[in-house]
Structures are given as structure tokens and as C-alpha cells.
C-alpha positions in Angstrom: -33.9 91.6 38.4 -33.2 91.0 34.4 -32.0 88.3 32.9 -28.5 89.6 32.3 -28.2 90.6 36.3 -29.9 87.1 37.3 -27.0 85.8 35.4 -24.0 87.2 36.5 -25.4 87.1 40.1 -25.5 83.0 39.8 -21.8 83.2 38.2 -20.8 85.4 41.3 -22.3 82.6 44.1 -20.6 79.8 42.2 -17.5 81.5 42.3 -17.6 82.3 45.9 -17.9 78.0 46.1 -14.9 76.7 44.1 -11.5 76.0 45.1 -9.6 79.1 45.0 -7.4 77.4 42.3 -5.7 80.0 39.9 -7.1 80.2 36.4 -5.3 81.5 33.0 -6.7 83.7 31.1 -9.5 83.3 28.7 -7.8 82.8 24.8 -9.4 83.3 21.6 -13.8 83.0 22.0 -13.5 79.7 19.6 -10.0 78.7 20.9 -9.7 76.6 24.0 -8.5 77.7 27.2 -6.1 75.2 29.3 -5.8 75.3 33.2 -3.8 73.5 35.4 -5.7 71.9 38.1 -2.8 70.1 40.0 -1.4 67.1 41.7 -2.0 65.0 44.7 0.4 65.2 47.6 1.4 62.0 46.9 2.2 62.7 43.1 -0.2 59.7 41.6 -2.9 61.8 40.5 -2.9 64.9 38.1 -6.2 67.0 37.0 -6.0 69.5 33.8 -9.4 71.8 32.8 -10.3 72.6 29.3 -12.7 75.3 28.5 -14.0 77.6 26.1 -17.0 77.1 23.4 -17.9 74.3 21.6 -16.8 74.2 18.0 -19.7 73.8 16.3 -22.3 75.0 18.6 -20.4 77.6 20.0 -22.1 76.4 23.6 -19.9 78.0 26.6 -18.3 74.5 28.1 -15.6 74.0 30.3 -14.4 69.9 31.4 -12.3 69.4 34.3 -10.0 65.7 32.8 -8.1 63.9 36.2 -6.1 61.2 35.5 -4.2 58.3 37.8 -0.5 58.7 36.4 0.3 55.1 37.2 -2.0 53.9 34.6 -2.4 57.1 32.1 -5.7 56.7 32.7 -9.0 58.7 33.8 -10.4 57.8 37.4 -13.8 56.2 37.0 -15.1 59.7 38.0 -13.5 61.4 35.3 -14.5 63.6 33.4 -16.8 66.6 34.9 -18.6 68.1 32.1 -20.5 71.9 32.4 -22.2 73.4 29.3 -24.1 76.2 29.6 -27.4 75.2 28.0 -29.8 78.4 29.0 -29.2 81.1 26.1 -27.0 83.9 27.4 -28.8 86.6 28.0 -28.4 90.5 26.2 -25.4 92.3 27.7 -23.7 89.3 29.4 -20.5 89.0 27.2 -19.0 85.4 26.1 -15.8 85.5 28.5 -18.4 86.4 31.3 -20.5 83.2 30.1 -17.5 81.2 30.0 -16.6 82.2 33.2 -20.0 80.7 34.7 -19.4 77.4 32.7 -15.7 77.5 34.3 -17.4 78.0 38.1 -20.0 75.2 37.6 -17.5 72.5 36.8 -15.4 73.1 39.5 -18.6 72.7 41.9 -19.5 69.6 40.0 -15.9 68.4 40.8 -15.0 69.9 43.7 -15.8 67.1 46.4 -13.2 65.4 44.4 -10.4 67.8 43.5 -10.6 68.2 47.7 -10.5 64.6 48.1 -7.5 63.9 46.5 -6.5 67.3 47.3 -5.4 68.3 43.9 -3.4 71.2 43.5 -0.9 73.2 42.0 2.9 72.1 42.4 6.4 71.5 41.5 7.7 73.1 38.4 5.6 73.6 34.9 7.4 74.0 31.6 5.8 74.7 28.3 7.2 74.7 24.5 9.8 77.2 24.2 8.9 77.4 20.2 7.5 75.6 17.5 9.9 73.0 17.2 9.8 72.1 20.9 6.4 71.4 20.8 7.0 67.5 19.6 10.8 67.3 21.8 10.8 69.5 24.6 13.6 69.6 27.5 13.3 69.7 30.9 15.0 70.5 33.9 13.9 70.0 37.6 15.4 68.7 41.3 15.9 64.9 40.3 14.3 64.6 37.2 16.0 66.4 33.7 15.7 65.1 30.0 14.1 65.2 27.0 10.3 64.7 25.8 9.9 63.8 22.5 6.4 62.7 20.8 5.5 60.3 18.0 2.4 59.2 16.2 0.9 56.0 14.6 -2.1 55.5 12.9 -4.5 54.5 15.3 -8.3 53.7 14.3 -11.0 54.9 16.0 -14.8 53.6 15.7 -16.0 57.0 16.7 -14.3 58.5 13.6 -15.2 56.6 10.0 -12.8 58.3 7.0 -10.4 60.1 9.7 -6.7 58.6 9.5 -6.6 59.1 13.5 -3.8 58.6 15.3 -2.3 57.3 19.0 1.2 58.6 20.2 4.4 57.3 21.8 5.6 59.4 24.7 9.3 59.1 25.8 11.5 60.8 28.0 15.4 60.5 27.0 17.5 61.0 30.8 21.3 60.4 31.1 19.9 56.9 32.1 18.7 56.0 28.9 14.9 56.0 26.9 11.6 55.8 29.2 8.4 55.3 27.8 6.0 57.6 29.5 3.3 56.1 27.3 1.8 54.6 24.3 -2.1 54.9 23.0 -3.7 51.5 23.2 -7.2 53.1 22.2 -8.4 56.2 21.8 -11.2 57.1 24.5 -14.2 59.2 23.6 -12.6 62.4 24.8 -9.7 62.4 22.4 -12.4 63.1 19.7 -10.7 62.2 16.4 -7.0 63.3 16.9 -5.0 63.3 13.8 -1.6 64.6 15.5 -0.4 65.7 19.1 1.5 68.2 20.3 3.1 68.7 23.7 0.9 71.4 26.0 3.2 71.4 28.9 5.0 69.5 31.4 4.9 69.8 35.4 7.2 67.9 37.3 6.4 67.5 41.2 8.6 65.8 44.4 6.6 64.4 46.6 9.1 63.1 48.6 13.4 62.5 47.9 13.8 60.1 45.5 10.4 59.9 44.0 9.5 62.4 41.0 5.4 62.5 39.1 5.6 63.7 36.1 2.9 64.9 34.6 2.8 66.0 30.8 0.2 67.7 28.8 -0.9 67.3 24.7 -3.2 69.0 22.7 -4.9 66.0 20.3 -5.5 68.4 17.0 -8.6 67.3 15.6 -10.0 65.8 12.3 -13.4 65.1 10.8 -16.4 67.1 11.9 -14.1 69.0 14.3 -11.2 69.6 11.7 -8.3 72.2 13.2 -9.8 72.2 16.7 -8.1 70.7 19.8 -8.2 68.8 22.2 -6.5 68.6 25.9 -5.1 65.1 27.2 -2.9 64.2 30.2 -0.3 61.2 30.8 2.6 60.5 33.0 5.3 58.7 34.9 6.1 58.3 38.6 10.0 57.7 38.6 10.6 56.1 41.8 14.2 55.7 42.6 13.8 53.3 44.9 12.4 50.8 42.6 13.3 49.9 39.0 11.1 51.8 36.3 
């Protein structure tokens, strides 16, 4: 068996072990790809995966990000990292290398994604344009408004002689401003962001009266990394029942 068969038939077996959770479509080789990996039933919990190759390496890597929307944080298990270390071998092409970094994450994570039972649902709305990509409108059952994003400089120890930056999330309803959230510190897998644009925005019911929403940004890079991006998540639960 060579190298290049050995390859694709590990990529195949991993395959045939990950949630059969839909994936989009490979981009650009050096841009990164975003996927959707879903909510909870309960709406608390939201995981994103970010893959593609590694800027300066060019290293096939794909990171699966879940995050408790309650606090805008990670979960302590958060994230599961995959790069594809072994050199690729003659006639195995980058998407198919990619690919195999994509099916080893979601092995790595997969005990958790089905623990928490993460999945797609509800409604997802991206940027309609340019301009919506820093206020963005939405419109689901119980839950329509406006996103709108802001920065402030922000330091970061990670990042000497970048001017990074945090962000202000908001969400303007016919009830007034809500802050979805505000950088206290930037954590390692921001990178050094120097300005934020919204990614998308998925809006879920778990039951009447309560609506997660989940909202996507790409952190645009600076320093070592500079014009690269990379993929956060943050959100709300807006519980009608109780006073946000």
C-alpha cells in the first residue's frame, strides 16, 4: 500500500467515526473554512469549527471552539485542536489533507459534541453585504433586532507592538439595547485581533418563551499573523420569563 493510499484510507475510517454533522465547503487553501457545529437542546451551549492551514506553516489544522452562552465563555474542555503533523504524501491533494485534519477533530471531540448533544438548529443568518458585517438584522420566532459591533483597544500580553482590540456586542429589539457581550481579556485563541467582524448569527427555541442566541465573529488578525482570521463565538439566552 503507498503512502498516498495509506493516507486517504485512514481519512476514510475516521470519517466513517464522526458525527454525521454537515460541513461547508472547503474556501481558499490559505483561507479558513467555518462550520457550524450546533447547539444543545437546551440552548446554553453552542460549538463552531474552524479549519483550513495554518498561516505561516501552511500545516492542514482544523479546531472545533464550544462555548457556554451564559458566560461567553469556552467550557474547560474547549478547544479540540488537530494538525496534521506527518508530511502529506505525493498525490494526496490539500482539500483531501484538510479533510483528514477536519475527521480527526471531530473524533477528538466527539464524546463531547454527543454529550451535550450539539447540533444544528433554529435559524442561521449571515452578512447580507459589506456594510452588514458590523450591524446586521435579524429576524426569527420571538427574537428580531439589530446586531451591531464595536471595538476598543484592548491589550494583549501575547501581542507586544499590536494595537489589539476587544469588542462590544449589542442587540437593538423594540425593547430597547442588550448587551450580548463585552471583551474583558482576550484569550489565547483570539490570537492578536485588531478588528471584528460579524460571521453569522443562529437563533434557536428551545422551548416558548426562551430564545439562545448564538452569534459568530471573525477576530482579523495583526502582528505575525497580519490579514489572517480568526473564528470566535458569544451569546445571549433571552428568557422571557425572567428579566435580562
Amino acid at each position: 500500500m503507498t503512502p498516498a493510499i495509506r493516507f486517504l484510507a485512514l481519512a476514510a475510517c475516521a470519517a466513517l467515526s464522526t458525527l454525521a454533522l454537515p460541513h461547508a465547503a472547503v474556501q481558499a487553501q490559505d483561507a479558513p473554512g467555518l462550520d457550524i457545529v450546533g447547539f444543545n437542546g437546551r440552548g446554553f451551549f453552542y460549538g463552531i469549527e474552524q479549519y483550513g492551514l495554518r498561516p505561516r506553516t501552511k500545516i492542514p489544522y482544523s479546531e472545533i471552539h464550544i462555548y457556554d452562552l451564559r458566560t461567553g465563555e469556552e467550557i474547560h474542555r474547549s478547544p479540540f485542536v488537530h494538525d496534521l503533523k506527518i508530511k502529506i504524501p505525493a498525490g494526496v491533494t490539500t482539500k483531501q489533507a484538510i479533510r483528514r485534519a477536519r475527521d480527526e477533530v471531530y473524533l477528538d471531540a466527539r464524546r463531547v459534541i454527543r454529550y451535550l448533544t450539539l447540533v444544528p438548529r433554529g435559524k442561521t443568518f449571515t452578512p447580507a453585504d459589506e456594510k452588514a458585517r458590523k450591524a446586521m438584522f435579524i429576524a426569527a420566532p420571538g427574537l428580531t433586532g439589530a446586531l451591531e459591533i464595536k471595538t476598543f483597544p484592548l491589550s494583549s500580553p501575547r501581542c507586544p507592538g499590536v494595537k489589539t482590540k476587544g469588542y462590544v456586542l449589542t442587540m437593538k429589539t423594540d425593547k430597547g439595547e442588550q448587551l450580548v457581550h463585552k471583551t474583558a481579556k482576550l484569550p489565547r485563541a483570539l490570537g492578536c485581533p485588531v478588528d471584528y467582524d460579524l460571521a453569522s448569527a443562529n437563533v434557536y427555541m428551545p422551548v416558548p418563551d426562551l430564545n439562545a442566541l448564538a452569534v459568530v465573529l471573525a477576530a482579523r488578525q495583526g502582528g505575525e499573523n497580519a490579514g489572517g482570521v480568526r473564528y470566535t463565538a458569544t451569546g445571549h439566552i433571552f428568557d422571557k420569563r425572567k428579566k435580562n
